[in-house]
N, C-alpha and C positions, 0 to 999 in steps of 0.2 A: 445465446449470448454468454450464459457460463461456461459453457462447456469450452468454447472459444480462447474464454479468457483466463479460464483453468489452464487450458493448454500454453497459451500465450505466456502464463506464469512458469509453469514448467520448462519452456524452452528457453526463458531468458535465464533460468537458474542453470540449465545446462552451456548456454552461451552464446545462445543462438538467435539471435540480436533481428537478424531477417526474418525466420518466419514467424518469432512474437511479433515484430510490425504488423505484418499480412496479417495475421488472424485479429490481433487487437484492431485493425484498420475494418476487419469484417464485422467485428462484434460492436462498433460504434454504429456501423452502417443498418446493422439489422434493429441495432436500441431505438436507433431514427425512425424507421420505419414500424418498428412496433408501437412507438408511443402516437405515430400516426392513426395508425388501425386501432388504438383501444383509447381514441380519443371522444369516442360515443359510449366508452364501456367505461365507467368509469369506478367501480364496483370489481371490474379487473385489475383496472390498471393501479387500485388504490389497495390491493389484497395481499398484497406484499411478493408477489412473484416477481414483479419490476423491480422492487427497489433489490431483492437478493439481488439479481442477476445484475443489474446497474453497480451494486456495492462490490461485486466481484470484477467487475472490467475496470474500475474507480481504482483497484489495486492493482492488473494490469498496466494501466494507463502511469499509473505513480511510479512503478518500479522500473517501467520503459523508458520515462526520460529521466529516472533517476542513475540509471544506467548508460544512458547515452548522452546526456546533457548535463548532469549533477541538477539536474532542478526538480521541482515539484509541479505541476501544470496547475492552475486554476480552474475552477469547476466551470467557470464562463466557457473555456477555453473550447469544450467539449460540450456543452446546455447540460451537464447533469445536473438530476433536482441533489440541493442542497444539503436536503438531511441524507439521502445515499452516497454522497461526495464525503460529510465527515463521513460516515463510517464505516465507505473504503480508505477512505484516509486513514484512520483508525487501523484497520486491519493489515493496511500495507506495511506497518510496522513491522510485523511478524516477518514480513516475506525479505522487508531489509534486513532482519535481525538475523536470519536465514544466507543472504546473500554475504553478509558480512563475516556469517563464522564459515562458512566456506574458505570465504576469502583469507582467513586466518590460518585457516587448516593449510591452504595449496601454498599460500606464501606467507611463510612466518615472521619477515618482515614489513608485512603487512600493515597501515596505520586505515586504524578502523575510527580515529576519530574525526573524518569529516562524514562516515557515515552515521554515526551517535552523534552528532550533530545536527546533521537531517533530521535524525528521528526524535530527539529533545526541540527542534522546533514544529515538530507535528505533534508533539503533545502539550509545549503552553499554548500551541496554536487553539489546539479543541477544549482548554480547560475556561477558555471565553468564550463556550456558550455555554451558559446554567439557566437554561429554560427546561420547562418541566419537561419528566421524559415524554410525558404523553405527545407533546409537539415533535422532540428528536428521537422519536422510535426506541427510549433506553441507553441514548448516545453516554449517559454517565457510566454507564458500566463498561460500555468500551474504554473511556478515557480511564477505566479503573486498570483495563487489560492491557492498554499503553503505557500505565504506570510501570506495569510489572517487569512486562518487556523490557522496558527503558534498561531497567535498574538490571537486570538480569545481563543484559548485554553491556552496560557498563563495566559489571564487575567481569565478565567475559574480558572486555579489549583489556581492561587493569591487568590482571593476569597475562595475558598477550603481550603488555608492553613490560611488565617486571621481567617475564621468561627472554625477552629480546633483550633485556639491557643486562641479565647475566649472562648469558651467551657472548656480547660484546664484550663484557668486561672478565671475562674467562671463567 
């Protein structure tokens, strides 16, 4: 399921919109059927190997129809369990933040603010839950690394839009 969706993440950063479907469509198919099989095991399935690899397709998943859709998918949408959904959610920040300075770099007319928009609502999104970590796996320290992100990509597109508007203006 990682590996899947590591790759899955890699090919839609190169552009390749098709075979991230196919493999993120495999690595849903294989989460299905493992949460089947470790459904007597629950000592496995609660040992944190699932929730990695869940939290890594969770970013897959975000960045495929943020790319193809402009939306965010809902963890219903897909049965992921909850705390692995924030904090791919969480992390798929990074992978926007990524997708976005690219997208700066190839076209420098580029307006990256409906993407910093996206990502400024995935983070008031996770700053309502403040349940202890012990419940969300440490999800406050994520929501601390979407801070940073945020801010870091902010000041990213600022600069992108100052350098475009003295270009325009000679």
């Amino acid at each position: 399921i990682t590996r899947l969706a590591s790759s899955a993440i890699q090919e839609l950063h190169q552009g390749q919109l098709g075979a991230a479907e196919q493999k993120t469509s495999q690595a849903l198919s294989l989460l299905k059927k493992t949460r089947k099989v470790l459904v007597g095991y629950p000592e496995i399935s609660f040992a944190g190997f699932l929730h990695n690899a869940e939290k890594e397709l969770v970013e897959a998943v975000v960045l495929l129809r943020y790319l193809s859709a402009r939306e965010i998918p809902a963890p219903e949408e897909f049965g992921f369990d909850p705390i692995s959904y924030l904090h791919g959610l969480a992390e798929s920040t990074g992978e926007l933040r990524r997708y976005l300075l690219d997208a700066l770099r190839r076209q420098p007319d580029f307006d990256g603010e409906e993407c910093l928009k996206v990502m400024d609502a995935i983070y008031f999104f996770l700053t309502n839950f403040t349940f202890p970590d012990a419940l969300t796996r440490s999800l406050r320290r994520q929501v601390d690394y979407v801070r940073g992100i945020l801010e870091k990509t902010r000041a990213d597109v600022t600069l992108a839009v100052l350098r475009s508007e003295r270009r325009k203006n000679g």
